[in-house]
VMD Tcl script that draws the C-alpha trace (Angstrom):
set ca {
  {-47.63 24.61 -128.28}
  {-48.25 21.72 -126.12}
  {-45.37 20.20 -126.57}
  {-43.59 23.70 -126.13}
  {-45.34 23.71 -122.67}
  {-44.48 20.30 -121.47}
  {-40.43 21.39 -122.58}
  {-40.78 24.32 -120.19}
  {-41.48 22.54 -116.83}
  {-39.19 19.69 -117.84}
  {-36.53 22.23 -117.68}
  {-37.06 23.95 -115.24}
  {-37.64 20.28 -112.78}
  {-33.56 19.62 -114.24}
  {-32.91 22.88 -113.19}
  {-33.79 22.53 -109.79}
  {-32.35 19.22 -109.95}
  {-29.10 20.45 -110.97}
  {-28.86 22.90 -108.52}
  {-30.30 20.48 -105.59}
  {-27.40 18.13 -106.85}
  {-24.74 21.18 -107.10}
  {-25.88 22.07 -103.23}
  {-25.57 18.41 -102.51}
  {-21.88 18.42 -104.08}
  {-20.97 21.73 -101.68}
  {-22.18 20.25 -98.61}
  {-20.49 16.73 -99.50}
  {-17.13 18.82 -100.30}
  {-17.29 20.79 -97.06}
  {-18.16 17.26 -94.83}
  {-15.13 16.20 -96.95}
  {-12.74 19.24 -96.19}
  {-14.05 18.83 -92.65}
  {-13.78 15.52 -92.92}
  {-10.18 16.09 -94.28}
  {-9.16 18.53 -91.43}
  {-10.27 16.27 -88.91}
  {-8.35 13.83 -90.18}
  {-5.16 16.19 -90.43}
  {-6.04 16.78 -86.56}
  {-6.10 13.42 -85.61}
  {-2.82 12.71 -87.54}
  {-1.42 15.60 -85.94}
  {-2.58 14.27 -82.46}
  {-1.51 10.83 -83.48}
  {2.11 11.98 -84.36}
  {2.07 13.57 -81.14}
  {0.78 11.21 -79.05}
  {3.55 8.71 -80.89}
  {5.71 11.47 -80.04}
  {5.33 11.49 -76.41}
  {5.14 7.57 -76.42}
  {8.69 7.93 -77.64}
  {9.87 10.36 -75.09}
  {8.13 8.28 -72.55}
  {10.01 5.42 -73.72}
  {13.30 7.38 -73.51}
  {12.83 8.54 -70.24}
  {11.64 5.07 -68.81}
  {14.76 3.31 -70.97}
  {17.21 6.14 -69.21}
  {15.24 5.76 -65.83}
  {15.62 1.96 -65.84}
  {19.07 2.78 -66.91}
  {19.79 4.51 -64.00}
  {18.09 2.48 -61.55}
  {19.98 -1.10 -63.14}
  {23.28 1.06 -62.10}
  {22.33 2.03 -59.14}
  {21.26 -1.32 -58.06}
  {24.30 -2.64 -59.50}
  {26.34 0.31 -57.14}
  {23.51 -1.02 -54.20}
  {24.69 -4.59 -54.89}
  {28.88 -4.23 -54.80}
  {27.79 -2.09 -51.70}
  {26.03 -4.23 -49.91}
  {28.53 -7.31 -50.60}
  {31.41 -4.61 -49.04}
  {29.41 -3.75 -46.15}
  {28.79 -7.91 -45.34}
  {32.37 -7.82 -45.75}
  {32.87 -5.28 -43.50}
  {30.04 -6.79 -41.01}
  {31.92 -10.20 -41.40}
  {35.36 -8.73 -40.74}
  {34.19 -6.80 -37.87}
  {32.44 -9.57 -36.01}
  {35.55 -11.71 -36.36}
  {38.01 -9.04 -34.84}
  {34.87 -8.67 -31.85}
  {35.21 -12.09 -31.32}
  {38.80 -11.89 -30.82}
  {39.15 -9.36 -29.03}
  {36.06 -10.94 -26.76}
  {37.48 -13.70 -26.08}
  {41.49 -12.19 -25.39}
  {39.48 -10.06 -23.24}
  {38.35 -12.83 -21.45}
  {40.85 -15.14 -20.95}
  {42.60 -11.64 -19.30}
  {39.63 -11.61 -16.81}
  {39.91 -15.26 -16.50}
  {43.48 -14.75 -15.44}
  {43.00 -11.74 -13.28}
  {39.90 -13.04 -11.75}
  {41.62 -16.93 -11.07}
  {44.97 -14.50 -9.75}
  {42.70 -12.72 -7.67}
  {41.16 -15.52 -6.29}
  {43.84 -17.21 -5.08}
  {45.47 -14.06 -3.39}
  {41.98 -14.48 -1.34}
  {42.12 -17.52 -0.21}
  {45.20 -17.23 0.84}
  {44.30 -14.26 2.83}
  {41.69 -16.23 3.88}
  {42.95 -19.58 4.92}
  {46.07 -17.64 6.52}
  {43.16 -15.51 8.81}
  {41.05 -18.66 8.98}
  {44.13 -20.52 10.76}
  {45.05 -17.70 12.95}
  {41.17 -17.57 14.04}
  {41.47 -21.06 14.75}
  {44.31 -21.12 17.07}
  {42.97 -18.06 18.40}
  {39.71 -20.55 19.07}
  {41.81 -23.39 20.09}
  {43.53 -21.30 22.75}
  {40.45 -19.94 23.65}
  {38.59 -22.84 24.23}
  {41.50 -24.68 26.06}
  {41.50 -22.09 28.93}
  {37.90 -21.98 29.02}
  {38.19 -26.06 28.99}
  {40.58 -25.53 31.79}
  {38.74 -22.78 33.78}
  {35.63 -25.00 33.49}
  {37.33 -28.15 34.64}
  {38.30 -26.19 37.70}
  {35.13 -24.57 38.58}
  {33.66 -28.08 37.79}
  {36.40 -29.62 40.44}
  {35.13 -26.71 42.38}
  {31.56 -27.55 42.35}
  {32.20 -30.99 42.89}
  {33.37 -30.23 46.14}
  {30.67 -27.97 47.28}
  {28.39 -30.39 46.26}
  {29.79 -32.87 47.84}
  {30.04 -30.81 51.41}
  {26.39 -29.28 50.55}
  {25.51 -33.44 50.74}
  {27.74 -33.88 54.02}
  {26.22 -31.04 55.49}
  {22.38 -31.82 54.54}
  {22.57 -35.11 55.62}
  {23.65 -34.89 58.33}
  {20.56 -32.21 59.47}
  {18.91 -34.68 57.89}
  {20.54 -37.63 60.47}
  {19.59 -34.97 63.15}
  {15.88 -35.01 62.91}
  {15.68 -38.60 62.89}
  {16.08 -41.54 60.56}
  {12.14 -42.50 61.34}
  {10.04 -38.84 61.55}
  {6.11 -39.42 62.22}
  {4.02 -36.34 60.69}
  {0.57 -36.46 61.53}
  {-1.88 -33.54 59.17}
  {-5.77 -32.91 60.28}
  {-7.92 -33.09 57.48}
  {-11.24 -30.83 57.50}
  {-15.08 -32.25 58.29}
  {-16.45 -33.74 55.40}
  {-19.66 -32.23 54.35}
  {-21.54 -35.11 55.58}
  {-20.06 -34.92 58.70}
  {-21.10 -31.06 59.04}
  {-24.93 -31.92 57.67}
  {-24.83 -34.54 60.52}
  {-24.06 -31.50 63.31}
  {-20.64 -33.46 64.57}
  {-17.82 -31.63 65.89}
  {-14.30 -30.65 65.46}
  {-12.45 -32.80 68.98}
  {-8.70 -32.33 67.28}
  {-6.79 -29.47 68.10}
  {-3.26 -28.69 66.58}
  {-0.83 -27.30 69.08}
  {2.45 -27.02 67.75}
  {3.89 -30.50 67.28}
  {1.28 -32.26 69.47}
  {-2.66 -33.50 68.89}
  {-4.97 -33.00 71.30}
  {-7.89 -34.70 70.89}
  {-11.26 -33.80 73.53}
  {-13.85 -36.23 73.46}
  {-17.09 -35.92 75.42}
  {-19.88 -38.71 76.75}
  {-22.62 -39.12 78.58}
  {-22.58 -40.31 82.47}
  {-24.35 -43.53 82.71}
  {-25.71 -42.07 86.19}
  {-27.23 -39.36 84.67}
  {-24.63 -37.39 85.83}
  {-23.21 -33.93 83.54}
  {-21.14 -35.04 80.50}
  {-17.72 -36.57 81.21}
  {-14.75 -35.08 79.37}
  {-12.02 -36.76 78.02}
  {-8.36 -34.96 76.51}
  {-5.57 -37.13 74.81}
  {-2.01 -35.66 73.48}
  {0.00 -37.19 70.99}
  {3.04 -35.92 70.61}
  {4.95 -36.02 66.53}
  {7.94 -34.31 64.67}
  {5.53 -32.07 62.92}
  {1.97 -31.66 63.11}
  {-0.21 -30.20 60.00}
  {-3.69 -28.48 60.74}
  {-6.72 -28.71 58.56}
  {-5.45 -25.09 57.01}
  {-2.38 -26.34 55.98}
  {-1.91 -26.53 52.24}
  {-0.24 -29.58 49.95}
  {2.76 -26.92 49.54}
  {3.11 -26.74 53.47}
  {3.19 -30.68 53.47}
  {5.95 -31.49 50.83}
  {8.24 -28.49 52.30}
  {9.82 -31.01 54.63}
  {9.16 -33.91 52.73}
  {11.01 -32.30 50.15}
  {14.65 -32.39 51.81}
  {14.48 -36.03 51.78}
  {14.67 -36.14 47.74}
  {18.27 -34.64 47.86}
  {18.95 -37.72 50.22}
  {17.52 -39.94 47.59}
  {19.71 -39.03 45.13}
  {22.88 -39.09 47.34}
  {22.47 -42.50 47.48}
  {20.27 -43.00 50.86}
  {17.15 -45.51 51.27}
  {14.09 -42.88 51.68}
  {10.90 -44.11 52.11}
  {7.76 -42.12 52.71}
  {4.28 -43.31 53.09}
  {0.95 -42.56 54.65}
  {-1.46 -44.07 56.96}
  {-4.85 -44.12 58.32}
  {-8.32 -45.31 58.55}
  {-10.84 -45.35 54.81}
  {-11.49 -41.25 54.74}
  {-8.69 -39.99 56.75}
  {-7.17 -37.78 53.19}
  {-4.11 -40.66 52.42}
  {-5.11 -40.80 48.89}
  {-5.12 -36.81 48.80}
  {-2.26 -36.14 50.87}
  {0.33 -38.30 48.61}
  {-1.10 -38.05 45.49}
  {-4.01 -34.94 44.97}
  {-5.38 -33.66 42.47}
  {-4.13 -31.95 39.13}
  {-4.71 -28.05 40.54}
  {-3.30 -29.36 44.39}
  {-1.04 -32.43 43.45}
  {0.41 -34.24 46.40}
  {3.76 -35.98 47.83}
  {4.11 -38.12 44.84}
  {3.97 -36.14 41.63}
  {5.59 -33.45 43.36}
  {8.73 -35.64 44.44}
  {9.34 -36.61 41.55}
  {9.09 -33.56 39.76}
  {11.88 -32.47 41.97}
  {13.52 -35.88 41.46}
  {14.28 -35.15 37.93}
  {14.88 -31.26 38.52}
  {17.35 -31.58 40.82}
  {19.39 -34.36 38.86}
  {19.47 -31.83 35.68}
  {20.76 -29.64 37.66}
  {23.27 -31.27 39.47}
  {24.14 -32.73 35.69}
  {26.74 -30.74 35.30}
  {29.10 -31.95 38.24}
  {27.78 -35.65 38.03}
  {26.56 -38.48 35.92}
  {22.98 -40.17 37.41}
}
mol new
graphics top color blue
foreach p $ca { graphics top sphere $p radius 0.5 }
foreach p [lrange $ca 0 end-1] q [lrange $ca 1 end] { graphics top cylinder $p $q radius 0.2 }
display resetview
């Protein structure tokens, strides 16, 4: 009985073995059928993916196909156009250049129509000139001959006023009291009347008599009072610088006693210069002048 009992759970532990094992089996044969299917997928996938890769290949074998011709039709199209550029730029040139040596030839025609026109005008202008210029030449000789001989009669005539109021003329000019002669009270004793000098002097009787008066005239070609200005003095004195340069010995100079205004009268200063600067001044004005008709 006891070893009947021990049989019974034996059994019954293979049992449940058996059917643990027989579950095992099931679940191993459906992870193998999956297993199986996947694997069916991914050979599926794989045949299409291999697939594709071959169409891909196709398509990139006809597409570099194409593009190798097409750079091939590029390339022969390219080398025509060059030739094309080439043969273009060579007829360009040529016709550049024939165009060019026309201009050349027009323009070197044209120019020498021009100066013809030109140097024929330019000649005529010049004896036009020349003519010109010889009658003015002439007209100016004669009005030069012509002023020659006024000139010459305008010296005649001027000289010989000059011949009339003497060859030796005595001027006599007052100058005005000094300031030290005012601040000393003295007084004026010359008088201008026309060309004389009176001169009124006054002293003292020794008899104690009234004061004795004493007048003295002096008689000149031209007297000059105090008022008189360095223009009034050189307006005679300036006739006698015409006579200088026709050729005649003039001779002008002053005298007096220290003071009497010699230094002022002939020279002066730079707003009232005197005899000097002004003749010759004149001098040199009147020989510019006279330039034209004669050579000093």
């Amino acid at each position: 009985e006891l070893a009947g009992v021990a049989e019974t759970p034996r059994r019954a532990s293979t049992d449940e073995e058996k059917l643990a094992l027989r579950r095992q089996l099931e679940e191993m044969q459906r992870q193998l059928a999956a297993a199986q299917e996947r694997a069916e997928s991914e050979a599926r996938q794989v045949q299409e993916l291999r697939e594709l890769a071959r169409q891909s290949d196709q398509r990139y074998n006809d597409e570099l196909t194409a593009l190798k011709a097409n750079l091939e039709s590029r390339e022969t199209s390219e080398e025509e156009s060059k030739r094309q550029i080439e043969a273009l730029k060579k007829e360009f040139i040529e016709i550049k250049q024939r165009d060019m040596e026309k201009l050349r030839e027009d323009f070197e025609l044209r120019r020498q129509e021009e100066l013809a026109k030109v140097e024929k005008q330019t000649q005529m202008e010049r004896e036009k000139h020349a003519r010109e210029l010889e009658e003015r030449w002439e007209a100016l000789k004669q009005t030069q001959e012509q002023l020659q001989r006024e000139l010459k009669a305008k010296k005649e005539i001027h000289n010989q006023i000059e011949e009339l109021k003497g060859s030796i003329r005595v001027c006599c000019r007052v100058r005005p009291m000094s300031k030290k002669e005012l601040n000393q009270g003295s007084a004026a004793v010359v008088e201008v009347c026309g060309n004389m000098i009176k001169v009124v002097t006054t002293k003292k009787d020794k008899k104690g008599g009234p004061d004795i008066s004493d007048t003295k005239m002096w008689t000149f070609d031209k007297c000059l009072s105090e008022a008189k200005s360095q223009d009034d003095v050189f307006e005679d004195t300036g006739n006698l610088i015409q006579s200088a340069i026709d050729g005649y010995n003039v001779c002008i100079f002053a005298y007096g006693q220290t003071g009497a205004g010699k230094t002022y009268t002939m020279s002066g200063p730079s707003d009232a210069p005197g005899i000097l600067p002004r003749a010759v001044s004149t001098l040199f004005k009147a020989i510019k002048e006279q330039s034209v008709a004669f050579n000093y």
